[in-house]
N, CA and C atoms as a LAMMPS dump frame, in Angstrom:
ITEM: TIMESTEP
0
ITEM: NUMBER OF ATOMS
222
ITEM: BOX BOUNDS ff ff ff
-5.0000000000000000e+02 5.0000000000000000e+02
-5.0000000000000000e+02 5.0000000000000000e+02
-5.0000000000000000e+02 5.0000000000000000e+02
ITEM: ATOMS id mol type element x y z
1 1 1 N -420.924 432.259 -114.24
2 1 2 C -420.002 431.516 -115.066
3 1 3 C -418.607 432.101 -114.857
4 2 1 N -417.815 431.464 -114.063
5 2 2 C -416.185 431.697 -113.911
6 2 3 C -415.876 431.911 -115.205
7 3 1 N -414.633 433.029 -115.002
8 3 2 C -414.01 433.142 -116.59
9 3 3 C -413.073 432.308 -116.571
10 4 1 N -412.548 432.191 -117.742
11 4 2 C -411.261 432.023 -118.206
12 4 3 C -409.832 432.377 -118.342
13 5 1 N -408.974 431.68 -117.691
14 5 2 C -407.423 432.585 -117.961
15 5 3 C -407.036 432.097 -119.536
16 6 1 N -406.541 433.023 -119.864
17 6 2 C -405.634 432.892 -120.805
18 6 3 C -404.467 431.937 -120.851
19 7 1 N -404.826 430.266 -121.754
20 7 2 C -404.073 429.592 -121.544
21 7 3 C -403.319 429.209 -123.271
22 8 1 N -402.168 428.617 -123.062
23 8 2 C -401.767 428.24 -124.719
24 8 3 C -401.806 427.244 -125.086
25 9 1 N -401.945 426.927 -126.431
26 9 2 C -402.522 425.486 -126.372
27 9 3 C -401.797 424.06 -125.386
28 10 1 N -400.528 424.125 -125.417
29 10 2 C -400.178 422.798 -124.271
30 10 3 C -400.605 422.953 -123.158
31 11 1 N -401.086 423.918 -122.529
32 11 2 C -401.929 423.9 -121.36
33 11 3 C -403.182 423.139 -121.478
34 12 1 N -403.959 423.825 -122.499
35 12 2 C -405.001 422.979 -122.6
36 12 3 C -404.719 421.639 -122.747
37 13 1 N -403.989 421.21 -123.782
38 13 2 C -403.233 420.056 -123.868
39 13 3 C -403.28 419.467 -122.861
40 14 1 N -403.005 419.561 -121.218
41 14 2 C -402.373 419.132 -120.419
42 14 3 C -403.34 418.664 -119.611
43 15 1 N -404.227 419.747 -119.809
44 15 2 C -405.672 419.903 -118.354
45 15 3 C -407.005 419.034 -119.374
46 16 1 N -406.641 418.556 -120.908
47 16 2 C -407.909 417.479 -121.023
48 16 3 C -406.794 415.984 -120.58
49 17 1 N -405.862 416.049 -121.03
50 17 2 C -404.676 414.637 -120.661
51 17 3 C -405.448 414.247 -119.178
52 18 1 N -405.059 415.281 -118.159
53 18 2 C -405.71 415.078 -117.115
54 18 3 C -406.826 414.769 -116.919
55 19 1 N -408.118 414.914 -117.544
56 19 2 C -408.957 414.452 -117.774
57 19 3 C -408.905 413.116 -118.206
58 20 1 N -407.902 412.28 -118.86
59 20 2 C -408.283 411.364 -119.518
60 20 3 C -408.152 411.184 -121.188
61 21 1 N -408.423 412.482 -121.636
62 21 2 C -407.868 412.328 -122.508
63 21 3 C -406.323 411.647 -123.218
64 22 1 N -406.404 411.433 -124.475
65 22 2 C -404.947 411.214 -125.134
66 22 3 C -404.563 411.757 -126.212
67 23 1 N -403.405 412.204 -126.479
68 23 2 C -402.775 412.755 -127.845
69 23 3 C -402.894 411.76 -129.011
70 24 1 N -403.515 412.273 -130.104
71 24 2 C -403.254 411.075 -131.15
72 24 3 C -402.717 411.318 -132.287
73 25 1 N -402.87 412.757 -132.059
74 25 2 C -401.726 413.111 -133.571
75 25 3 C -401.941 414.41 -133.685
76 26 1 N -400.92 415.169 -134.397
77 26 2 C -401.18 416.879 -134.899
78 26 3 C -401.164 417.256 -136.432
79 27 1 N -401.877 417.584 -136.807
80 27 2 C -401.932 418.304 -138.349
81 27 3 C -401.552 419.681 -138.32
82 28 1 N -400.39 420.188 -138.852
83 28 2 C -400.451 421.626 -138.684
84 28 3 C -400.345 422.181 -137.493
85 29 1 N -401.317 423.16 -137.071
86 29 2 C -401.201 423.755 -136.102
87 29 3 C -401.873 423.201 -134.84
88 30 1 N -402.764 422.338 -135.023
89 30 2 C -403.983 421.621 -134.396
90 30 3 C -403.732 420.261 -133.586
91 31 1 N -403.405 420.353 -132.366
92 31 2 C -403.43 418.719 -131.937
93 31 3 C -404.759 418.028 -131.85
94 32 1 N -404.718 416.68 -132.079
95 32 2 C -406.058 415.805 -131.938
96 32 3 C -406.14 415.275 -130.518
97 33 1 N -407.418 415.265 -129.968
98 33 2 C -407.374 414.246 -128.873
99 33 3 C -408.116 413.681 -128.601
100 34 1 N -408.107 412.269 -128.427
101 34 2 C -409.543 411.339 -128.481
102 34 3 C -409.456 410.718 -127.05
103 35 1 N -410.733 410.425 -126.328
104 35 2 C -411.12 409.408 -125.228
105 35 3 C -411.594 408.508 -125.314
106 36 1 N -411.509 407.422 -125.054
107 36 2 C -411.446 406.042 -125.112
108 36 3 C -412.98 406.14 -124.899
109 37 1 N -414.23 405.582 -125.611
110 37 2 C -415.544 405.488 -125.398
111 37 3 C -416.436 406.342 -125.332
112 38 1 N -415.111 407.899 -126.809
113 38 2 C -415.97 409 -126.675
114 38 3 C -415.934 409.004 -128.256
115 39 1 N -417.248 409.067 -129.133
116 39 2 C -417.066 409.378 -130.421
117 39 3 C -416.696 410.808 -130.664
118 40 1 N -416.355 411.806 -129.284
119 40 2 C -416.115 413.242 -130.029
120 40 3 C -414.469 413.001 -130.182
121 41 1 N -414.202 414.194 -130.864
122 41 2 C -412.745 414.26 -131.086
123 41 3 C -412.23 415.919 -131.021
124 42 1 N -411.137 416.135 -130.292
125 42 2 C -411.171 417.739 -129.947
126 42 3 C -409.891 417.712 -130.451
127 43 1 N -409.909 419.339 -131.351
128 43 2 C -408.927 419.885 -132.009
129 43 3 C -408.645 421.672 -131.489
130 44 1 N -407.755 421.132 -130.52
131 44 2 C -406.768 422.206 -130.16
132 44 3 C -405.642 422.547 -130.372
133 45 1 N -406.292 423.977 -130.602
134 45 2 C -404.986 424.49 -131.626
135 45 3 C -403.517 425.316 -130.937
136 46 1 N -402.605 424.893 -131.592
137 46 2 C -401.337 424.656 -130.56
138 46 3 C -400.567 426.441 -130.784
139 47 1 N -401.585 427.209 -129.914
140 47 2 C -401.267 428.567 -130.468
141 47 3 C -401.122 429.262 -129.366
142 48 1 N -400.104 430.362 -128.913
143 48 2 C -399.629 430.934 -127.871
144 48 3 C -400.886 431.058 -126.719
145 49 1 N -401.527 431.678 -127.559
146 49 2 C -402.921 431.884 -126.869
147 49 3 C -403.976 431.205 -127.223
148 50 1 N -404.423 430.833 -126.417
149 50 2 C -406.205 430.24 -127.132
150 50 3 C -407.204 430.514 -126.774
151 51 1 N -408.234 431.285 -127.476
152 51 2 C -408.663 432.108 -127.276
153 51 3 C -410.048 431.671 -126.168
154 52 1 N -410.633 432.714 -125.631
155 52 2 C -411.838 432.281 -125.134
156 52 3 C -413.135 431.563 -125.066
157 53 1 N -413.642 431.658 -126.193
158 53 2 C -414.58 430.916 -126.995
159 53 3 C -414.267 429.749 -127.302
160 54 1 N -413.251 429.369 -127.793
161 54 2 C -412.669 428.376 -128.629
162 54 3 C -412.36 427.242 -127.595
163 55 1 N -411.596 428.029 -126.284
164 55 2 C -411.893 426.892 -124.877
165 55 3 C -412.571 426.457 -124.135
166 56 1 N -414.151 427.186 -124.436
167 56 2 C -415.357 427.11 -124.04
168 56 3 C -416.215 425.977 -124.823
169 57 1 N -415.569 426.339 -125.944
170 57 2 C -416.436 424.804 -127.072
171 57 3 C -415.739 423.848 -126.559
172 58 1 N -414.743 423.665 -126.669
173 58 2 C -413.612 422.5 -126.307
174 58 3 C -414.05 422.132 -124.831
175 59 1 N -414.542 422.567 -123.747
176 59 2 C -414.805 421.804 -122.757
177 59 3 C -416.386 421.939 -122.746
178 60 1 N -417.328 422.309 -124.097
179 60 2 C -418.428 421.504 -123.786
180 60 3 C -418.363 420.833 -124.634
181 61 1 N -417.653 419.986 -125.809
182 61 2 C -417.6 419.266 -126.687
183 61 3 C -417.073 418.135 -125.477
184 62 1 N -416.084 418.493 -124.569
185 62 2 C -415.872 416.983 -123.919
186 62 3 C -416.92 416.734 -123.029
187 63 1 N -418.114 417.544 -122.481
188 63 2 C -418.893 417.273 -121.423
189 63 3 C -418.843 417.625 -120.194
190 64 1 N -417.344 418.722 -120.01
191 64 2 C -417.155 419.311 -118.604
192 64 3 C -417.73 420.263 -118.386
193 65 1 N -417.507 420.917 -117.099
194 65 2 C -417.647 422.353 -116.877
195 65 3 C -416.563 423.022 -116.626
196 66 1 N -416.964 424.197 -116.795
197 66 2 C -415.946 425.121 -116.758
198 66 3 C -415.311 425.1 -115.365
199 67 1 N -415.678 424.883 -114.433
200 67 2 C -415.436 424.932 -112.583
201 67 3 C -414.347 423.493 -113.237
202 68 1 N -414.614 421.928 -113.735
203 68 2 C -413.753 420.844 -113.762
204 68 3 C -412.92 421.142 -114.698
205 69 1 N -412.738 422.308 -115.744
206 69 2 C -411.41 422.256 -116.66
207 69 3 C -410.667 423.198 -115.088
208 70 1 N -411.08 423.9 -114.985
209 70 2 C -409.944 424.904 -114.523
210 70 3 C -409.72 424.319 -113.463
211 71 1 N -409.57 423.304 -112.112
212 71 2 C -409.728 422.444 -111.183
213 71 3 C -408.333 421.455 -112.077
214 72 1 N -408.533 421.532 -113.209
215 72 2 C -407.598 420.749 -114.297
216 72 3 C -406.546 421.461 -115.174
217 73 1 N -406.753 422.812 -114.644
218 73 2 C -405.82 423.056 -115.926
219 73 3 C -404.789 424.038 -114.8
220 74 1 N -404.408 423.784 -113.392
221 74 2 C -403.403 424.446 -112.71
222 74 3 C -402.405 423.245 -111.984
């Protein structure tokens, strides 16, 4: 299992967009992002760092792997 770099949240931001994803709104600290014909909904949080774990749920909550976020997130 490839690790993870240390990314902040508009990165992530950037590398599910690329995916397909879309922005639909932010509460606080947390952006929302929904896919068109996906009932999940991912809340990333818009914080210098984000942590390891937390980007690991977030790309199996959308159904990727870790090899297709990071392929996505440079």
């Amino acid at each position: 299992m490839p690790s993870l770099p240390v990314l902040s949240g508009k990165e992530v931001r950037k590398a599910f967009e690329r995916a397909g994803w879309e922005f639909a709104r932010q509460r606080g600290s947390h952006m929302i992002l929904l896919k068109k014909g996906s009932i999940v909904t991912l809340s990333v949080p818009n914080h210098k760092e984000v942590a390891r774990g937390t980007m690991r749920g977030l790309i199996r909550a959308a159904g990727m792997s870790v090899e297709e976020f990071l392929a996505l997130s440079h």
